[in-house]
C-alpha positions as CSV (number, residue, x, y, z in Angstrom):
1,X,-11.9,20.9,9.6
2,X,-9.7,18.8,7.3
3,X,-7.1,16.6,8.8
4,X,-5.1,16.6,5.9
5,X,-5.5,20.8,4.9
6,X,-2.6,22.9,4.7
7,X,-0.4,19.7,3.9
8,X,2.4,20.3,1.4
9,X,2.0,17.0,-0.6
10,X,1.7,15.7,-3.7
11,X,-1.6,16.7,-4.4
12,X,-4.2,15.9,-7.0
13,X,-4.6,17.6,-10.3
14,X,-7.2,18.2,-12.9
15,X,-5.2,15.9,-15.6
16,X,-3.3,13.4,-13.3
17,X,-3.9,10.3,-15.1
18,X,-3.5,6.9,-12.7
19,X,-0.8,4.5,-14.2
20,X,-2.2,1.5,-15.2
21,X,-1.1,-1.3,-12.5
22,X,-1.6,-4.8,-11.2
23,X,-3.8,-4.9,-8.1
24,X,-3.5,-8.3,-6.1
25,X,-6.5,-10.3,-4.7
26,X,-6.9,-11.8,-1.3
27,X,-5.2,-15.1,-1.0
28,X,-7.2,-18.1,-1.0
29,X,-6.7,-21.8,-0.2
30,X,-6.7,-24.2,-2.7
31,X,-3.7,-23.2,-5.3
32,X,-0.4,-24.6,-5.5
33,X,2.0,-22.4,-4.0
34,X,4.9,-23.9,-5.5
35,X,3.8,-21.9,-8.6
36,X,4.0,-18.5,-6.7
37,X,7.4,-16.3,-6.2
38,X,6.7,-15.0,-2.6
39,X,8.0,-11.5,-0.9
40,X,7.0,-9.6,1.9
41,X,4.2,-7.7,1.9
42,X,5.7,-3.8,2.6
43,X,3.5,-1.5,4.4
44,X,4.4,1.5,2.5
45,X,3.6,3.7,-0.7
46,X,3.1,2.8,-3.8
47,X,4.9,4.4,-6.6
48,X,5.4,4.2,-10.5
49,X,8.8,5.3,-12.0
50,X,9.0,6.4,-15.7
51,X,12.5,7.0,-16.3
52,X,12.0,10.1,-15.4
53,X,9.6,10.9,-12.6
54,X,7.9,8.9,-9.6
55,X,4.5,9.0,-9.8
56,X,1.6,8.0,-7.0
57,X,-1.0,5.2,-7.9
58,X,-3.9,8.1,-8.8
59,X,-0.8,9.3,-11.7
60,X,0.2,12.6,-9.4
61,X,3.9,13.3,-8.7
62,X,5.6,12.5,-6.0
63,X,8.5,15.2,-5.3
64,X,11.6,13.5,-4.3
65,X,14.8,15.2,-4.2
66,X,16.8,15.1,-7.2
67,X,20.0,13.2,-5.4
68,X,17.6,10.0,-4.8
69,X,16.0,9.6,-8.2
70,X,19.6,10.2,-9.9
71,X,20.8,6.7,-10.2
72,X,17.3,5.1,-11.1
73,X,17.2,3.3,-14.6
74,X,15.9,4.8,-17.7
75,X,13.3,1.9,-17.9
76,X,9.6,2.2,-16.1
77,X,9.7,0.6,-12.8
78,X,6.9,-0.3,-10.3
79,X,7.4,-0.5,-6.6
80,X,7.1,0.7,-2.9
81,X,8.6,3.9,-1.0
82,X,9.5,2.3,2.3
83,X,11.2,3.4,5.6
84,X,10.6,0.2,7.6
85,X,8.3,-1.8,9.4
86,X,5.9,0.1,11.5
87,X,6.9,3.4,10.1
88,X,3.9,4.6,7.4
89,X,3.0,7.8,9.3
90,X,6.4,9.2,9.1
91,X,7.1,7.7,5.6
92,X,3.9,9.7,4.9
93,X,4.4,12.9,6.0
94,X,7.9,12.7,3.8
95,X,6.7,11.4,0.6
96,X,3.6,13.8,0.7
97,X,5.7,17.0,1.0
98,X,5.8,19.2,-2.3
99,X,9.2,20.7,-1.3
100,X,11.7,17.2,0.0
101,X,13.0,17.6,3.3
102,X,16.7,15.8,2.8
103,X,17.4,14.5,6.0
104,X,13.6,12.7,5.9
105,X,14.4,11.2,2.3
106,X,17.5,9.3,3.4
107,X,15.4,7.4,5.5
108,X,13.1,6.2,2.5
109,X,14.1,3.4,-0.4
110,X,12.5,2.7,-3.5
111,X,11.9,-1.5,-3.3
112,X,11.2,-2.6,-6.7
113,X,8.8,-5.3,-7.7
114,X,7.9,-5.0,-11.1
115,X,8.8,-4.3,-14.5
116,X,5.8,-2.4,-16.6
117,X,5.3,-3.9,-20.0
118,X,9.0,-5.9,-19.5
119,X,8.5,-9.3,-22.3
120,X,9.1,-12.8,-20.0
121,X,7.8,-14.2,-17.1
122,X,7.4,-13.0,-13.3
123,X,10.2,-14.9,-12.8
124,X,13.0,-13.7,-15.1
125,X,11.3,-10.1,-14.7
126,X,12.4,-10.7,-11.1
127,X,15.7,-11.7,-12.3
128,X,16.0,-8.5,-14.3
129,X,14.9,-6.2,-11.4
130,X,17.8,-7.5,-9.2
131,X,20.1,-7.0,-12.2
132,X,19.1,-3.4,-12.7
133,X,19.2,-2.6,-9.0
134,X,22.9,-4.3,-9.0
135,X,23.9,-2.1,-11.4
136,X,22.5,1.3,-10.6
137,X,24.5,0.7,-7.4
138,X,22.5,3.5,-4.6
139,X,21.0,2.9,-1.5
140,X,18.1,4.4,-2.7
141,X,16.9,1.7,-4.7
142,X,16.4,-2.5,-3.9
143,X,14.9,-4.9,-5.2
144,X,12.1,-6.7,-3.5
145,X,13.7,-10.2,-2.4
146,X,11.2,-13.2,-3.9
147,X,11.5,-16.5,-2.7
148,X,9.5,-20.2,-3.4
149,X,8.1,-22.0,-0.7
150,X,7.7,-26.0,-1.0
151,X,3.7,-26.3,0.3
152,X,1.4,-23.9,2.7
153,X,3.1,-25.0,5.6
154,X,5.8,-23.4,5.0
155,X,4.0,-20.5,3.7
156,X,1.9,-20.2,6.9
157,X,5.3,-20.3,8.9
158,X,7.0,-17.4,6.5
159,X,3.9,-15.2,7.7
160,X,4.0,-16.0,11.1
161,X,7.8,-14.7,11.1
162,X,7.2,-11.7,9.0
163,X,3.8,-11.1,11.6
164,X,6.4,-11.6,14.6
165,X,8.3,-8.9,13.0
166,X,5.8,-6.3,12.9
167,X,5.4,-7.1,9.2
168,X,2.3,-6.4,7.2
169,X,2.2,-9.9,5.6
170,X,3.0,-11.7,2.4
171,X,2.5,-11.1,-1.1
172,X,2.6,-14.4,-4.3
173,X,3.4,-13.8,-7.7
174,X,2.8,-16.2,-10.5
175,X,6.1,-17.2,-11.5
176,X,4.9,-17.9,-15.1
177,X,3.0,-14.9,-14.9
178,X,3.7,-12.4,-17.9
179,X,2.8,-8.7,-17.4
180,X,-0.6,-8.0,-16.8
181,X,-2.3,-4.9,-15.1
182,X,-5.5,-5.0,-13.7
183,X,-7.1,-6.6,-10.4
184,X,-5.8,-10.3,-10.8
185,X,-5.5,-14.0,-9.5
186,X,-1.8,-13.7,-10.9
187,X,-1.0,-11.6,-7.6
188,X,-2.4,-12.4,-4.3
189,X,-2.0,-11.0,-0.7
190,X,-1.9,-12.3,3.0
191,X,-2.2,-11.1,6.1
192,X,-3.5,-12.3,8.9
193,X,-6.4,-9.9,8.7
194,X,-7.8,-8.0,5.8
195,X,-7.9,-4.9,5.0
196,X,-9.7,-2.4,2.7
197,X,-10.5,1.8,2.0
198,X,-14.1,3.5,2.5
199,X,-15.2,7.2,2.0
200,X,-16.4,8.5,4.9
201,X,-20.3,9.6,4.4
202,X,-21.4,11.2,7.9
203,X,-20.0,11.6,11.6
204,X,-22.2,9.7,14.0
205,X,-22.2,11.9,17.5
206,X,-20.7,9.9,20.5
207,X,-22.6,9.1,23.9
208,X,-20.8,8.5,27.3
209,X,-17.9,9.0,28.0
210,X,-17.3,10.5,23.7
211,X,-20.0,12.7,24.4
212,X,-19.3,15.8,22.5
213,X,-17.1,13.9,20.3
214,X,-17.3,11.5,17.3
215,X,-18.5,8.1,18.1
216,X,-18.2,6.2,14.8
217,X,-17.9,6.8,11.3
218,X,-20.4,5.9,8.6
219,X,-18.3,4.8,5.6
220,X,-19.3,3.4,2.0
221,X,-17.0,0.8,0.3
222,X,-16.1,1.2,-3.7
223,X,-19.0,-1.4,-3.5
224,X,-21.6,0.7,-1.8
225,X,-22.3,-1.0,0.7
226,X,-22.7,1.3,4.0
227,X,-21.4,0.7,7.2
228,X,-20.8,2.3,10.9
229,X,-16.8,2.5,11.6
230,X,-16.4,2.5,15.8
231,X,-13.8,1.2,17.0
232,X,-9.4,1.7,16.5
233,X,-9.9,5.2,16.8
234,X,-7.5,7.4,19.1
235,X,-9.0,10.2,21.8
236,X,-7.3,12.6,19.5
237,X,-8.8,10.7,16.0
238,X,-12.7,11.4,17.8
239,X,-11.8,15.2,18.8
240,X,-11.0,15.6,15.1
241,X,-12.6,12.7,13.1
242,X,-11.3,12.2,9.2
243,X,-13.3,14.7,7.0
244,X,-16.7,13.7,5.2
245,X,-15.3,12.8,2.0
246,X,-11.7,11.5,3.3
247,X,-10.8,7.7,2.2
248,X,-10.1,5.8,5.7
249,X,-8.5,2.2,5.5
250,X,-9.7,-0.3,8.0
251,X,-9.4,-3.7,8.9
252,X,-11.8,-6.4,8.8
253,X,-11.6,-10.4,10.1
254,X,-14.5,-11.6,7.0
255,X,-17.9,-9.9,5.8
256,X,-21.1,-11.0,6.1
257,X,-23.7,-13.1,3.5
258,X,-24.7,-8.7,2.8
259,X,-20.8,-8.1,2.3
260,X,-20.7,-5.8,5.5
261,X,-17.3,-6.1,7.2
262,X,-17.3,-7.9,10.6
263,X,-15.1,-6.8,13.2
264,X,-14.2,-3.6,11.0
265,X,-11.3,-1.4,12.9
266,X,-10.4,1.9,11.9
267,X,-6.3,1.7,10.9
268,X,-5.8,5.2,9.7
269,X,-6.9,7.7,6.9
270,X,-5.8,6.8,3.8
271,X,-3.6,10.6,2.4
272,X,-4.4,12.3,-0.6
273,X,-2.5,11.6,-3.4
């Protein structure tokens, strides 16, 4: 039983080729923040724009309806489909739909935050993002807004508002940064808990009161490391658990000296792409 079969989305093929992107790491204490460019962290999905076509992270298409690409620039673009704060599930179920329901799409935005291959720094690439956006004039697309903070303070204060809000977190960009793609230091996230993605290896049967149900997952990180996945699940997620083979994302407070999560909680599965 696949939670995810029979939905019309944009799904993988034999020659999707992923994009080649910047991936942030965890924020850290220690590095002047002064030097970052800061923006909200957006809790939706990533996609890649070619001037032609919007494209998921793993390089498959995403099928939006001809009305809200129209307007986009000629020039590659790399950014977030997002409805709103709290609202992945139903941004998911639009974006992963192979024919675009209309009425679902004007919900969603394409927020830009970077420039693929653009010459300069972070900084004027962000300058030329919110010139492009300005000028393509449709609700469809935005620029992310990036902002300095003056110390961690007021960094830690910016979270707290954006947490208050039902936001995700933060994200900082080297200012001086020039266009890189990779996992790197240039880009960093926070949130005030982590998160990560595992493949889920084996149901484990519940006991009690989940007694003919799932009771936890065992999961593998991208690391290997194997782990059982109990807790942040709905009645309705243990009656029909994420398939053996299904990415799920969780949430974790640290990990241990073995780099096993602690406090691991189940957030949701992770759709195809």
């Amino acid at each position: 039983m696949l939670l995810w079969l029979g939905m019309a989305c944009c799904s993988a093929t034999a020659h999707a080729q992923a994009p080649d992107i910047l991936l942030a790491h965890v924020y850290h204490e220690g590095i002047a923040v002064q030097d970052y460019l800061v923006s909200e962290k957006l809790d939706g999905i990533r996609a890649v724009w070619d001037g032609q076509q919007l494209t998921s992270r793993q390089g498959n298409p995403i099928h939006a309806p001809a009305w809200f690409i129209k307007d986009f620039p000629k020039q590659a673009l790399d950014g977030e489909l997002w409805i709103g704060r709290g609202q992945f599930e139903v941004l998911s179920s639009t974006v992963r739909q192979s024919t675009p329901e209309d009425a679902a799409w004007h919900k969603v935005a394409y927020y830009v935050f970077e420039l693929p291959n653009a010459a300069g720094s972070f900084a004027q690439r962000a300058s030329q993002i919110a010139a492009l956006v300005k000028q393509a004039h449709t609700p469809t697309l935005k620029a992310i807004t990036q902002f300095h903070v003056k110390d961690v303070a007021a960094l830690k204060r910016t979270l707290d508002a954006v947490v208050a809000k039902k936001g995700e977190g933060l994200m900082l960009h080297r200012a001086d940064a020039r266009y890189i793609t990779g996992r790197s230091q240039v880009l960093l996230k926070l949130k005030p808990q982590l998160d990560a993605e595992a493949k889920v290896i084996a149901h484990v049967p519940g006991k009690g009161k989940y007694q003919g149900k799932m009771g936890a997952l065992l999961v593998e990180t991208r690391q290997g490391i194997r782990f059982k996945l109990g807790t942040g699940f709905k009645d309705a997620d243990r009656a029909r658990p994420p398939p053996i083979g299904s990415m799920v994302t969780y949430t974790y407070r640290d990990v241990t000296k073995n780099g096993k999560p602690k406090f691991a909680r189940f957030l949701r599965v992770r759709p195809p792409e």
